[in-house]
C-alpha positions in Angstrom: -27.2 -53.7 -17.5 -26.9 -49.9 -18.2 -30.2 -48.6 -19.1 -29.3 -47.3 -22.8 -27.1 -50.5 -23.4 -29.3 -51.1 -26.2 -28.9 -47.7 -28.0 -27.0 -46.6 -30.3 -26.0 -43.2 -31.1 -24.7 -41.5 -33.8 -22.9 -38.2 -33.0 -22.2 -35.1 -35.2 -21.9 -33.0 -32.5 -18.2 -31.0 -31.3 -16.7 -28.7 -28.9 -18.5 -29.0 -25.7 -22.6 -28.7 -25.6 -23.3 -31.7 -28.0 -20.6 -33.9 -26.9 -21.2 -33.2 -23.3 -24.5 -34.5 -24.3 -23.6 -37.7 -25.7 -20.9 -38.5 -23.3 -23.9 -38.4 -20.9 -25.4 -41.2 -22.5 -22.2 -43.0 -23.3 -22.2 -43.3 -19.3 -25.6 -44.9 -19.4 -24.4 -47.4 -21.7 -25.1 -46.4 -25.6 -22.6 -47.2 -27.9 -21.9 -43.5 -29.4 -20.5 -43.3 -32.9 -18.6 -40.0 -32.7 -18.7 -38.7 -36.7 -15.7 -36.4 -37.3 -14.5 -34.3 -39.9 -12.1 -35.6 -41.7 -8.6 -34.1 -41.4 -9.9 -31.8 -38.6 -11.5 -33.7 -36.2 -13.8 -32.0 -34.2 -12.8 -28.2 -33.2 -12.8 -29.5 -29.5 -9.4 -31.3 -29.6 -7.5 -27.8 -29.7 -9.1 -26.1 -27.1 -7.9 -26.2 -24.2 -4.5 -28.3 -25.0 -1.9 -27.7 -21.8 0.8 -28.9 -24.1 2.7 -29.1 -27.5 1.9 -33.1 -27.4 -1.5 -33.0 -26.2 -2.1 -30.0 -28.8 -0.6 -32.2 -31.9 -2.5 -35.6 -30.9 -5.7 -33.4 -30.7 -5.8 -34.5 -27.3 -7.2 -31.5 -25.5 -8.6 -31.3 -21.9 -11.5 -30.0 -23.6 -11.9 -32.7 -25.9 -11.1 -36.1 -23.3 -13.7 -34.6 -20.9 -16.6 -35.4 -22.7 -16.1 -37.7 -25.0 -15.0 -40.2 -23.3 -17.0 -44.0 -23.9 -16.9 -43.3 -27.5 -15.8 -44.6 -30.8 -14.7 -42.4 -33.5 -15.4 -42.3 -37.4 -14.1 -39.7 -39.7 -16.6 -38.7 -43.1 -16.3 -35.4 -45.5 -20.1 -35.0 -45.5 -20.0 -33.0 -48.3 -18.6 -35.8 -50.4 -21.4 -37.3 -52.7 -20.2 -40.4 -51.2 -20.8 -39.9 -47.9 -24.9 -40.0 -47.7 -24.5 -43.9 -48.1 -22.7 -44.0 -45.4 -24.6 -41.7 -43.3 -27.8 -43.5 -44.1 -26.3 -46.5 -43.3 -25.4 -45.3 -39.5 -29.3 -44.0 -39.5 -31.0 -47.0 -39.9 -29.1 -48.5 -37.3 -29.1 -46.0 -35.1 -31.4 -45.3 -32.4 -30.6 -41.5 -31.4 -28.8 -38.7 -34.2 -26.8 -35.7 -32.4 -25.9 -32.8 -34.1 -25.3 -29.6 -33.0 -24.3 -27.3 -36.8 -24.9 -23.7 -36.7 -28.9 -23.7 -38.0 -29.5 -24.8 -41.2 -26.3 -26.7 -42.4 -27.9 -30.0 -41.5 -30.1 -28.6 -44.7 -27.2 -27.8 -46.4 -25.8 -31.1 -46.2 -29.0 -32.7 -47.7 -29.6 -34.5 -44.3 -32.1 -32.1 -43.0 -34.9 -34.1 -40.5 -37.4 -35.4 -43.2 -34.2 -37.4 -45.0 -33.0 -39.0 -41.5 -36.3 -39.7 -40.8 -36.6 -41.2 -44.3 -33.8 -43.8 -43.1 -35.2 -44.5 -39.8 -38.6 -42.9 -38.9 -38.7 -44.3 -35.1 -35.5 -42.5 -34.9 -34.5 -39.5 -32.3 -33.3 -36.6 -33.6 -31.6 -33.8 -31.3 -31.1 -30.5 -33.2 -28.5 -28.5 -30.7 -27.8 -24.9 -31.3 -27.2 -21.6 -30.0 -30.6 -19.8 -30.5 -32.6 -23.0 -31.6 -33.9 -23.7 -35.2 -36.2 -21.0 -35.9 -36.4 -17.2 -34.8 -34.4 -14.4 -36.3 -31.3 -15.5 -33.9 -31.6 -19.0 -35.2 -29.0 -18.2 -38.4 -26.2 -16.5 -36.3 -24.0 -18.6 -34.8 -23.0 -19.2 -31.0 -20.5 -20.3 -28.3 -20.7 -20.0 -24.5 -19.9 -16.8 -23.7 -22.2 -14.8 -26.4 -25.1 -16.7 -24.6 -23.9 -16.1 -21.2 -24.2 -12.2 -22.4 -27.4 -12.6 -24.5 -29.1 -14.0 -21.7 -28.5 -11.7 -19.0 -26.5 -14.4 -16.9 -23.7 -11.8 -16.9 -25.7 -9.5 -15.9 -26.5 -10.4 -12.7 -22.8 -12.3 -12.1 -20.2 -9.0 -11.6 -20.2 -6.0 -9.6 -20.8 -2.5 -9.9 -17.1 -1.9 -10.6 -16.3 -4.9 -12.3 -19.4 -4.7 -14.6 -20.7 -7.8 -16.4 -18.6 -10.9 -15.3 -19.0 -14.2 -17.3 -18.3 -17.7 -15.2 -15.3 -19.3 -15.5 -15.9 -21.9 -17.1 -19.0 -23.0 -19.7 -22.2 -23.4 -17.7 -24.4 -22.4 -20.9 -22.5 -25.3 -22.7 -22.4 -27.8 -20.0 -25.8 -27.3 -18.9 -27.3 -27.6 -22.6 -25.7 -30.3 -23.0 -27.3 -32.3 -19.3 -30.7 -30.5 -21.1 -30.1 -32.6 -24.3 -29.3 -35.9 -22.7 -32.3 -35.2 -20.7 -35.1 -34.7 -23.9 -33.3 -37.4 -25.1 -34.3 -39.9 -22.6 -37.6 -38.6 -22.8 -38.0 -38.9 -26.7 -36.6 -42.1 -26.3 -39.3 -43.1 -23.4 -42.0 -41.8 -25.5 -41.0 -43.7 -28.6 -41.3 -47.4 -26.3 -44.6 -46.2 -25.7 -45.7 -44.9 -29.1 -43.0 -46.1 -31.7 -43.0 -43.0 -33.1 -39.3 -41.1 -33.7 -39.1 -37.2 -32.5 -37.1 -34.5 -33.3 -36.0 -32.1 -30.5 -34.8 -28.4 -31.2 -32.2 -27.5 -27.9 -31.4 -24.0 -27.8 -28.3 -22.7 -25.6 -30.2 -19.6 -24.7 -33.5 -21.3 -23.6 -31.0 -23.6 -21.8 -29.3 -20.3 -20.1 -33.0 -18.0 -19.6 -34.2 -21.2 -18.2 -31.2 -21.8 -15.7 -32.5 -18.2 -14.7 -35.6 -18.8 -14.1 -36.2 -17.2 -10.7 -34.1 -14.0 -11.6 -35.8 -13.9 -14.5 -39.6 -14.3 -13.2 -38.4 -12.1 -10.9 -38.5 -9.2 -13.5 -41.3 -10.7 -16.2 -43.7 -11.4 -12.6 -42.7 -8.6 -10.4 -41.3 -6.1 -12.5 -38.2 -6.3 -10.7 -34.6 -6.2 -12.3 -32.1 -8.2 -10.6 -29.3 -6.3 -9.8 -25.5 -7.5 -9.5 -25.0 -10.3 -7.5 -20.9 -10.4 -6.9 -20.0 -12.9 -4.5 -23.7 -12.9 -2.8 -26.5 -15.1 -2.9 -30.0 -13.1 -4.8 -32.5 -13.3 -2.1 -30.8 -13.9 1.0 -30.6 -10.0 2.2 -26.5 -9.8 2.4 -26.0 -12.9 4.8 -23.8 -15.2 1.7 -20.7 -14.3 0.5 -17.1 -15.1 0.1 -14.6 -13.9 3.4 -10.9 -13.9 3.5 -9.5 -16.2 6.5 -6.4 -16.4 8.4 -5.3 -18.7 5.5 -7.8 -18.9 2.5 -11.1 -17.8 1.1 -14.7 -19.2 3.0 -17.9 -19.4 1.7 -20.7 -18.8 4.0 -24.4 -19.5 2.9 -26.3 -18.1 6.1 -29.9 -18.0 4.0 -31.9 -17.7 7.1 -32.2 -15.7 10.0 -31.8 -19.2 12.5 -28.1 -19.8 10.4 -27.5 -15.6 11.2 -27.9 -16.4 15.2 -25.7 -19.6 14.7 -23.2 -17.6 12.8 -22.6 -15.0 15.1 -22.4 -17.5 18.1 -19.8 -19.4 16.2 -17.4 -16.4 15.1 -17.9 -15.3 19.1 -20.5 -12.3 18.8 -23.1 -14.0 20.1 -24.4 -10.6 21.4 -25.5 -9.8 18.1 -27.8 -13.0 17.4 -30.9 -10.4 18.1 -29.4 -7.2 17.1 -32.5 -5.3 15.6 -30.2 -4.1 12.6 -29.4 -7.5 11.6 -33.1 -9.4 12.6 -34.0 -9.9 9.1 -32.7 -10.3 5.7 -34.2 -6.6 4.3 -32.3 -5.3 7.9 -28.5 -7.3 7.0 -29.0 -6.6 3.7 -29.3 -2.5 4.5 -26.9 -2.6 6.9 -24.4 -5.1 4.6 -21.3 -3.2 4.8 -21.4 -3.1 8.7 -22.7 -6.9 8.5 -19.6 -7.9 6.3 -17.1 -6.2 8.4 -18.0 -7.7 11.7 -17.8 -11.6 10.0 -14.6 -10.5 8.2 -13.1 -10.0 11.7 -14.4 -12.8 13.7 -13.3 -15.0 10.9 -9.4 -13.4 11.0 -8.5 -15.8 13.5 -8.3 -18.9 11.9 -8.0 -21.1 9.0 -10.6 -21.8 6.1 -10.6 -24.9 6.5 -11.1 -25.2 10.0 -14.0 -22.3 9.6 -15.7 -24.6 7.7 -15.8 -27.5 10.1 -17.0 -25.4 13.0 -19.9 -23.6 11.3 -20.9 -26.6 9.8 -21.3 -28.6 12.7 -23.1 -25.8 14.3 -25.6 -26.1 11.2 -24.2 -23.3 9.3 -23.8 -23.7 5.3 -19.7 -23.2 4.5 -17.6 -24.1 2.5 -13.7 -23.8 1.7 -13.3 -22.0 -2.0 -11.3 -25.0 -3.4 -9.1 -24.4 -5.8 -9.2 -27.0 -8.9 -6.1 -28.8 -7.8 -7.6 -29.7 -4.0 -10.5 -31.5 -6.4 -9.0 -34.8 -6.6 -7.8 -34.9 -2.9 -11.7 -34.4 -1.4 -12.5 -37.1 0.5 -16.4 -36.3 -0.6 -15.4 -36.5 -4.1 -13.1 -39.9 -3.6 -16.1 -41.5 -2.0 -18.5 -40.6 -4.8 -15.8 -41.7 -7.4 -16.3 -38.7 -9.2 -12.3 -39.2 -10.8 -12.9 -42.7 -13.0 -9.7 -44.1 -13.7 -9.3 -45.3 -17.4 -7.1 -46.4 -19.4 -4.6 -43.2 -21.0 -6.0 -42.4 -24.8 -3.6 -43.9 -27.4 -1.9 -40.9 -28.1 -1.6 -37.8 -26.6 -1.3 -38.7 -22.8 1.1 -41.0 -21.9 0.7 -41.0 -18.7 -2.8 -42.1 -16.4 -6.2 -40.8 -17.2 -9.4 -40.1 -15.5 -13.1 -39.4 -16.8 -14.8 -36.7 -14.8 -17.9 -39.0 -13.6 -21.8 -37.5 -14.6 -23.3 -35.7 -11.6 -25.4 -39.0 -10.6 -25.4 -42.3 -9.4 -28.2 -45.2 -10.4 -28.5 -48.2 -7.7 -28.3 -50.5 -10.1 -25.4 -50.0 -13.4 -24.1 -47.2 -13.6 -23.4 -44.2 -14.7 -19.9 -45.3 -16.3 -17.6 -45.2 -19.4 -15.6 -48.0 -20.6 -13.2 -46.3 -23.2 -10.8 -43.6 -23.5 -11.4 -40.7 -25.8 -10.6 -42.3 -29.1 -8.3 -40.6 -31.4 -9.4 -39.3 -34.9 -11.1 -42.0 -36.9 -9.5 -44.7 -34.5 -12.6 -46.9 -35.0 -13.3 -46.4 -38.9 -12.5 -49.8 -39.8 -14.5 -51.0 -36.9 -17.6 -48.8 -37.6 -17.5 -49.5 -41.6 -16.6 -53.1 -40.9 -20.4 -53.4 -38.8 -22.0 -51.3 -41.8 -20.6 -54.0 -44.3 -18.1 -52.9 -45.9 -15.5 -55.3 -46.5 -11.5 -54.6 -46.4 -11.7 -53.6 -50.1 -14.1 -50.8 -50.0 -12.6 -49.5 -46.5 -9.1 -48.7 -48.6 -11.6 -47.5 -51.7 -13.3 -45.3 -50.0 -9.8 -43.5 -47.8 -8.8 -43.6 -51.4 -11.6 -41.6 -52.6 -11.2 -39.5 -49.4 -14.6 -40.2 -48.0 -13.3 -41.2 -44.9 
């Protein structure tokens, strides 16, 4: 038994940080009732589409990698008719996502004290780009404002690349592990107390507190972090990315032990003790001369094989893999990170595979057991268990509540 086999989850959440969220605890067993706009869907199934068919089923690679493991119901919340069936999702639900720009929950007439009017042991997770209060809180938000806001870019490009965002949405992702994580707390607390919370998730916190080292590093020391480019902060010059005979490596030599070992490996083992390279403040002030001399031993042969020497000789490296090579790593095959499912109903004809949550539990789980569900493809289902019978189903499409 999954440990949140038992929940259940309704989810006005889209695009990445809220469903990422919710996926999370899909894997752990809830039963996640994905609420979509009706017509629309949620914003994510565009983004992200690698073709015309993907792109006209709303079947994006944005949108199947996190919401897999859920069931889909499409409501116009701003239809008079729709609070009945919102509070009818509340009071059997256990957790409420939603990540609106601050405020529209309000707008809707579903702010906190109304949901918890429905359910008051219920969890309540308020997602959002600068939280729900603050003079940010109104404006809205998507990964790579926050990346910039919070001085994550700041420290990621060069000097002559300037401010360089990641390729790919850390602020989103990571607010979205951040969620799932109060979540499971609020939820802990609540078979302790039986009392319902509400939890305010902001994407900057999530991205200043992703920081945190670089960041104490300037509030505690009064030290701005400079650029980092393809370094490591803190490890005086010794990490960084080197062209092979065939490919890129990745060399983490943090200490001055994994130095010695490095220059043994690459065959200078006469500079193991050379006083301009003894420490990290010495490789760091001498890093051009440092990088050169690696650059050359490491001209001789291939990535890959790089890798497997210094590593067995206790040095930190790592081929730069290229997204493709992903599915082929024998690390990654063993850990079942690629969960075969069956293809969505639409959209992607051929195989499909969830992108696993970064853990494992010794007993159940983490897993999903469902496709990503095309728009509304559970309505009936999720109506039907509300009690509404085959009649008001077609009344309320009709009425174009649903």
């Amino acid at each position: 038994m999954r440990p949140f086999e038992n929940i259940r989850v309704v989810d006005f959440t889209q695009v990445i940080a809220g469903p990422y969220a919710t996926y999370q605890l899909a894997a752990l067993g809830a039963d996640v009732i994905k609420i979509e706009q009706r017509g629309a869907g949620d914003q994510g199934r565009k983004m992200l589409a690698p073709t015309a068919e993907s792109l006209q089923a709303g079947m994006s690679a944005l949108f199947t990698a996190v919401n897999c493991g859920k069931r889909s119901l499409t409501l116009d919340l701003k239809h008079p008719d729709a609070l009945a069936i919102v509070a009818g999702l509340v009071r059997n639900a256990d957790v409420v996502v939603e990540n609106f720009k601050a405020g529209t929950l309000e707008r809707l007439g579903l702010d906190p004290d109304v949901l918890m009017g429905f359910n008051p042991k219920l969890v309540l997770c308020r997602i959002s780009g600068f939280g729900q209060t603050g003079p940010r809180s109104s404006s809205g938000a998507y990964d790579p404002v926050i990346q910039a806001i919070s001085g994550m870019m700041s420290v990621t490009g060069t000097e002559q690349t300037g401010p360089t965002k990641t390729g790919f949405w850390v602020a989103d992702m990571a607010t979205g592990m951040n969620a799932a994580f109060a979540i499971s707390a609020a939820l802990y607390r609540r078979s302790q107390t039986d009392q319902g919370e509400v939890i305010d998730v902001s994407m900057l916190d999530t991205a200043v507190s992703l920081m945190s080292p670089l960041a104490g590093l300037f509030v505690n020391y009064g030290v701005e972090p400079p650029f980092t480019g393809n370094g490591v902060p803190g490890t005086g010059g010794s990490s960084s990315v080197y062209p092979t005979k065939t490919g890129f490596l990745t060399i983490a030599a943090a200490t001055d032990a994994q130095f010695k070992k490095l220059m043994v490996t690459i065959g200078r083992a006469e500079l193991a003790d050379e006083p301009r390279f003894a420490t990290r403040l010495e490789r760091h002030e001498n890093s051009a001369e440092y990088r050169d001399i690696v650059v050359a031993g490491l001209s001789s042969d291939t990535a890959e094989n790089w890798e497997k020497r210094l590593v067995a000789a206790g040095v930190p490296a790592g081929e730069n893999q290229r997204v493709s090579q992903l599915p082929d790593d024998e690390q990654l095959k063993h850990r079942q990170v690629f969960q075969a499912l069956p293809s969505p109903p639409i959209g992607l004809p051929g195989p499909f595979s969830a992108v696993a949550v970064g853990f494992k539990l010794q007993h159940d789980g983490p897993w999903v057991d469902l496709p990503p569900p095309s728009i509304g493809q559970h309505t009936d289902e999720v109506l039907g268990e509300l009690g509404h019978d085959s009649a008001a189903i077609a009344a309320l499409r009709d009425n174009r509540v649903v």
